[in-house]
LOZALO-130532 format. One line per 4 residues: number of its first residue (from 1); their letters; for each residue y, z, x of N, C-alpha, C, O, CB. Coordinates in pm, 1 decimal, decimal comma, always signed. Atoms other than C-alpha are relative to their C-alpha. Last residue first. Glycine has a CB too. Layout:
# residues N
NUM> A> Y:Z:X:Y:Z:X:Y:Z:X:Y:Z:X:Y:Z:X  ...
This chain:
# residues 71
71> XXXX> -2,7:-81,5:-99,8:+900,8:+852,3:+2028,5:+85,4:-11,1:+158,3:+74,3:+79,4:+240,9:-126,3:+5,1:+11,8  +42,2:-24,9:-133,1:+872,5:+600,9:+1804,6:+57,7:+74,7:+91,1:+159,2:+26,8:+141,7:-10,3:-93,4:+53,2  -73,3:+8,7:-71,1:+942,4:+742,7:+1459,2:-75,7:-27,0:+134,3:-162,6:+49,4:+176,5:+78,3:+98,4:-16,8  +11,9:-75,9:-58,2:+613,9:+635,3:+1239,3:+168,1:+3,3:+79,1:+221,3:-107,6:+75,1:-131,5:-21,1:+64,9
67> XXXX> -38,5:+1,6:-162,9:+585,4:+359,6:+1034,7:+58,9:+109,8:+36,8:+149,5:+140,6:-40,7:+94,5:-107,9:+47,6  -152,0:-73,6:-16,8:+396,8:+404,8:+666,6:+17,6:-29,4:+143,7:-84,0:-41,8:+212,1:+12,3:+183,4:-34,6  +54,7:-49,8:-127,8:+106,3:+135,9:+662,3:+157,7:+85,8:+34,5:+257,2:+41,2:+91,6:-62,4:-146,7:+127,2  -131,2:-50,5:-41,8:+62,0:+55,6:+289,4:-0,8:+69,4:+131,7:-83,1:+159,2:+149,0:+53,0:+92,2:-100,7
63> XXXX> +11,6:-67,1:-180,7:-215,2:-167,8:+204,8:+147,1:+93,2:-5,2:+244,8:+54,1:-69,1:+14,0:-166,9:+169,5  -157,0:+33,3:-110,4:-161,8:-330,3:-150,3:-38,0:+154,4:+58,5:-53,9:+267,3:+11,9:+220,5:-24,5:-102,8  -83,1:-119,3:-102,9:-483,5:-396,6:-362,3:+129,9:-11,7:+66,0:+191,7:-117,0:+81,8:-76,0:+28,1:+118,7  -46,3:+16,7:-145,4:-628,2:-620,2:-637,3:+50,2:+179,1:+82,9:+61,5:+298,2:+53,9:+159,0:-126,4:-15,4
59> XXXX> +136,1:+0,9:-58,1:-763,0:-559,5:-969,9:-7,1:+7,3:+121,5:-103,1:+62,3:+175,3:-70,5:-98,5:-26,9  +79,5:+107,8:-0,4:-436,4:-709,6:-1129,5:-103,4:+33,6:+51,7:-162,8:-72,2:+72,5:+43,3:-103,1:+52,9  +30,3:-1,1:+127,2:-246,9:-406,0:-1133,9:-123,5:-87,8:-36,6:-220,6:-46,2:-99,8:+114,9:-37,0:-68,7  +29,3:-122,6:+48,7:-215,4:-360,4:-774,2:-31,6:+28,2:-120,6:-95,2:+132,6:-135,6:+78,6:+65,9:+19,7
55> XXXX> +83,3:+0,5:-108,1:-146,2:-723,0:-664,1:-66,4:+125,2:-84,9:-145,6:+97,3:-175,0:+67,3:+15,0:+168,5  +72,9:+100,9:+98,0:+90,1:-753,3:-1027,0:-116,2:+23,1:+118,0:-217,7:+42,3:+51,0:+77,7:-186,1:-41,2  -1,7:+135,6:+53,9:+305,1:-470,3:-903,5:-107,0:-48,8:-5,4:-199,1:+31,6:+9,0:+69,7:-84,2:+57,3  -20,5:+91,1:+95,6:+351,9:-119,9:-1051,4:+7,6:-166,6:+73,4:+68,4:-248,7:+4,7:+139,2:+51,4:-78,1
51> XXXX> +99,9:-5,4:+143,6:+137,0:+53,8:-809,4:+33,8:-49,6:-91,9:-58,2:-86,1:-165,1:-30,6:+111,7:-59,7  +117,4:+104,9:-31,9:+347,7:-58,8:-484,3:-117,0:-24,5:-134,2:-180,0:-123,9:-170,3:-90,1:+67,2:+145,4  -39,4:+88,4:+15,2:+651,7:+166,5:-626,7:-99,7:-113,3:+15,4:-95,3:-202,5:-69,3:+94,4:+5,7:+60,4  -120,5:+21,9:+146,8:+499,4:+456,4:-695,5:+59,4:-85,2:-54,6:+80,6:-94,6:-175,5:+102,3:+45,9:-1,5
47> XXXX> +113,7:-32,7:+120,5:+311,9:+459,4:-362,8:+26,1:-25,9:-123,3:-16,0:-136,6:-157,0:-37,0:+132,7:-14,0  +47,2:+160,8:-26,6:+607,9:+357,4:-185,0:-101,4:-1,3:-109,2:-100,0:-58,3:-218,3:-74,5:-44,8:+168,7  -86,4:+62,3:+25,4:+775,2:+719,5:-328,4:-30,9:-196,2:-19,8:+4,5:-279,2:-103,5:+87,7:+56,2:+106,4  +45,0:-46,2:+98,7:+468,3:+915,1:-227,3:+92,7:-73,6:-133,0:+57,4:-74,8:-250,9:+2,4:+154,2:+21,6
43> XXXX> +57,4:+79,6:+43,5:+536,8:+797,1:+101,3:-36,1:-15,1:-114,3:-92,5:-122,8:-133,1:-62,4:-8,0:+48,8  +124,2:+1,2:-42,4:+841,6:+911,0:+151,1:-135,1:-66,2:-59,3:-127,7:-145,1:-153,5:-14,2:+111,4:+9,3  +0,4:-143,8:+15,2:+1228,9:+869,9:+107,2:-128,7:+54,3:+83,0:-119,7:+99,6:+197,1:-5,0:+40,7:-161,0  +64,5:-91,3:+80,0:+1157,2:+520,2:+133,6:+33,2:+115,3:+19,9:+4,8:+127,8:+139,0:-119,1:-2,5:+4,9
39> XXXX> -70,7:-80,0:+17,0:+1296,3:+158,8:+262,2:-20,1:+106,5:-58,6:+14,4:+83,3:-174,4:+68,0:-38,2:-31,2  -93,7:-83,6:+75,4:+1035,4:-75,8:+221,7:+46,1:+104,5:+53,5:-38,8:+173,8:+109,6:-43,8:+40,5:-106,3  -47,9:-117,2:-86,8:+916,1:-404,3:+489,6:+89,2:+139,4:-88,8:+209,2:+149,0:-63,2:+110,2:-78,8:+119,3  -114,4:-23,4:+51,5:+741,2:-651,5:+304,7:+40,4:+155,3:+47,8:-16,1:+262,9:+28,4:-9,9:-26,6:-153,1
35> XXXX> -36,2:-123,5:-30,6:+372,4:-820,7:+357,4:+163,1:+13,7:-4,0:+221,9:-94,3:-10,1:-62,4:+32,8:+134,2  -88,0:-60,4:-102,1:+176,8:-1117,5:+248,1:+32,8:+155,4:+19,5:-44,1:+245,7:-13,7:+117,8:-59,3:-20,8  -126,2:+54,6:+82,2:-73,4:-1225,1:-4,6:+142,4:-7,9:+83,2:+223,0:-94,4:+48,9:+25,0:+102,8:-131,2  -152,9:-50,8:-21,7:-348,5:-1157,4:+222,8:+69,3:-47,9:-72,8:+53,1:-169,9:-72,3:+64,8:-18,9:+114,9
31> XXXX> -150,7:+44,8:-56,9:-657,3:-1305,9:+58,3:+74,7:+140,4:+71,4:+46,0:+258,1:+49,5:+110,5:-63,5:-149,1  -133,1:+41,6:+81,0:-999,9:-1078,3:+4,0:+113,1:-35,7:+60,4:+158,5:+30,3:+153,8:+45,9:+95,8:-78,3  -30,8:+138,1:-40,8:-1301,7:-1128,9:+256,3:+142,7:-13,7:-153,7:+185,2:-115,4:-208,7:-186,6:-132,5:-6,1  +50,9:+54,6:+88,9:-1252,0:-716,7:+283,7:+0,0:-152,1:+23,6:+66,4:-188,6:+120,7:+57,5:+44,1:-108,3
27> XXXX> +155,3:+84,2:-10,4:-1250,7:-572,4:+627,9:-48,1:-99,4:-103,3:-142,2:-176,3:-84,0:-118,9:+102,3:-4,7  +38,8:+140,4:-79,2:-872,2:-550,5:+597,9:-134,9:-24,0:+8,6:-168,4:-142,4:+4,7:+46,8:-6,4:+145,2  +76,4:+69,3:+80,6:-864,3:-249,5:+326,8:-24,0:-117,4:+80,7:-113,2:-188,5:+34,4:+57,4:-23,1:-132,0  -18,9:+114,4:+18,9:-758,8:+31,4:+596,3:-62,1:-68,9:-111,4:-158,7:-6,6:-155,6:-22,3:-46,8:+98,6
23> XXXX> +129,4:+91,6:-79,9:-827,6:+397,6:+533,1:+75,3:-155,3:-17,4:+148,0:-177,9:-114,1:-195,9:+10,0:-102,5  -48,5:+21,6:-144,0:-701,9:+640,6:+274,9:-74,7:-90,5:+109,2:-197,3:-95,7:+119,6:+5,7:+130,2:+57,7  +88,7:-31,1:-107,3:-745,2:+577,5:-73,2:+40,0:-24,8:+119,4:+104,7:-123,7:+153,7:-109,1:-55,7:-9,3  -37,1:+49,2:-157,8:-504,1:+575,8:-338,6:-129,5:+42,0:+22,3:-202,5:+114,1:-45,9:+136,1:+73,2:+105,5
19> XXXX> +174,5:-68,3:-70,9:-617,3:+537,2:-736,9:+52,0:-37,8:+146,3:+70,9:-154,5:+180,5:-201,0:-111,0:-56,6  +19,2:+44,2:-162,8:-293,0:+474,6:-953,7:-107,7:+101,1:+71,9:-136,2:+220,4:+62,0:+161,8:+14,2:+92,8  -18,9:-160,9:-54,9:-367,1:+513,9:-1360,1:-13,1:-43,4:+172,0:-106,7:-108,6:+218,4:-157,2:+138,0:-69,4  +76,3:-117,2:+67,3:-451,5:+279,6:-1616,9:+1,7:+93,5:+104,1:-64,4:+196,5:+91,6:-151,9:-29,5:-51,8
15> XXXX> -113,1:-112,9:+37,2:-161,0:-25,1:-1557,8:-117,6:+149,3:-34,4:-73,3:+218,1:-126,3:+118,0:-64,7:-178,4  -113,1:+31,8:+132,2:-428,6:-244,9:-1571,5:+83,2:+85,0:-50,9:+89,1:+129,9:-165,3:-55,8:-33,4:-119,0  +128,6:+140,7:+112,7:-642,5:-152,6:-1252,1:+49,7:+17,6:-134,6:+31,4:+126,8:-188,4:-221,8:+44,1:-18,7  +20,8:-44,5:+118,5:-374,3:+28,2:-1050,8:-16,6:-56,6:-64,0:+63,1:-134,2:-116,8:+52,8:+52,1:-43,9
11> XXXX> +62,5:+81,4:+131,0:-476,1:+9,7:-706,9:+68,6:+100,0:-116,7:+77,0:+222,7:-121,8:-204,3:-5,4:-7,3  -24,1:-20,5:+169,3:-331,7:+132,9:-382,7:-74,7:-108,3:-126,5:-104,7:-227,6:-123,7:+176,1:-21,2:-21,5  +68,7:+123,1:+106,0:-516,7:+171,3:-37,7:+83,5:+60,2:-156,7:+73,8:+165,6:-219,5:-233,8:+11,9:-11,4  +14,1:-18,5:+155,1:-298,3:+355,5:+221,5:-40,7:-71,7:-60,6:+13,3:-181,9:-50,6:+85,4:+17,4:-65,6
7> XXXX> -59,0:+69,3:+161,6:-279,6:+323,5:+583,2:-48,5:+57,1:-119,3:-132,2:+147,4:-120,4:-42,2:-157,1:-27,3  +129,4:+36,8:+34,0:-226,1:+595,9:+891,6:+12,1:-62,2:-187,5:+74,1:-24,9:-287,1:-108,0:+156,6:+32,5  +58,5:-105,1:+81,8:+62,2:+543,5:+1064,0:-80,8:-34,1:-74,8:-102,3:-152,5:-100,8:+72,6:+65,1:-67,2  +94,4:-37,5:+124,9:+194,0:+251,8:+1251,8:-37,6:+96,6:-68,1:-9,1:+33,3:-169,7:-88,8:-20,8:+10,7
3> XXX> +147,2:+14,3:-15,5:+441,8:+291,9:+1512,3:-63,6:+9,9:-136,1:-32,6:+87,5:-226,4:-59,6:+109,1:+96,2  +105,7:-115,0:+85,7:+791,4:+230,4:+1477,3:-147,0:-39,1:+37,0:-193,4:-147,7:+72,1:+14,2:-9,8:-191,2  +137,7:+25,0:-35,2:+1099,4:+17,7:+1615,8:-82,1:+120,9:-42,2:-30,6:+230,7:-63,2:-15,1:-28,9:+151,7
């Protein structure tokens, strides 16, 4: 079990270079596509991995909400 941590905005608008931002993206009226639970070293690692797919390339975004040890 885990607590949230603070999220991550990824984009990489046609493969041209990953752009994070910190902060939720939910206010947007853009779909959910879903969600997927990764396995990581750290975050810098998800990051890396979330930027090559088609959400992230495509113009789109992918949220990343690292989880926390609960305490």
């Amino acid at each position: 079990m885990g607590i949230a941590g603070a999220p991550v905005q990824v984009r990489n608008p046609n493969a041209g270079g990953v752009e994070t931002r910190t902060g939720p993206f939910m206010s947007s009226a853009l779909p959910i596509a879903g969600f997927a639970i990764i396995e990581a070293a750290s975050l810098d690692d998800v990051v890396d991995m979330v930027s090559r797919t088609p959400c992230a390339v495509a113009h789109g975004v992918v949220e990343v909400w690292p989880l926390e040890q609960a305490r």
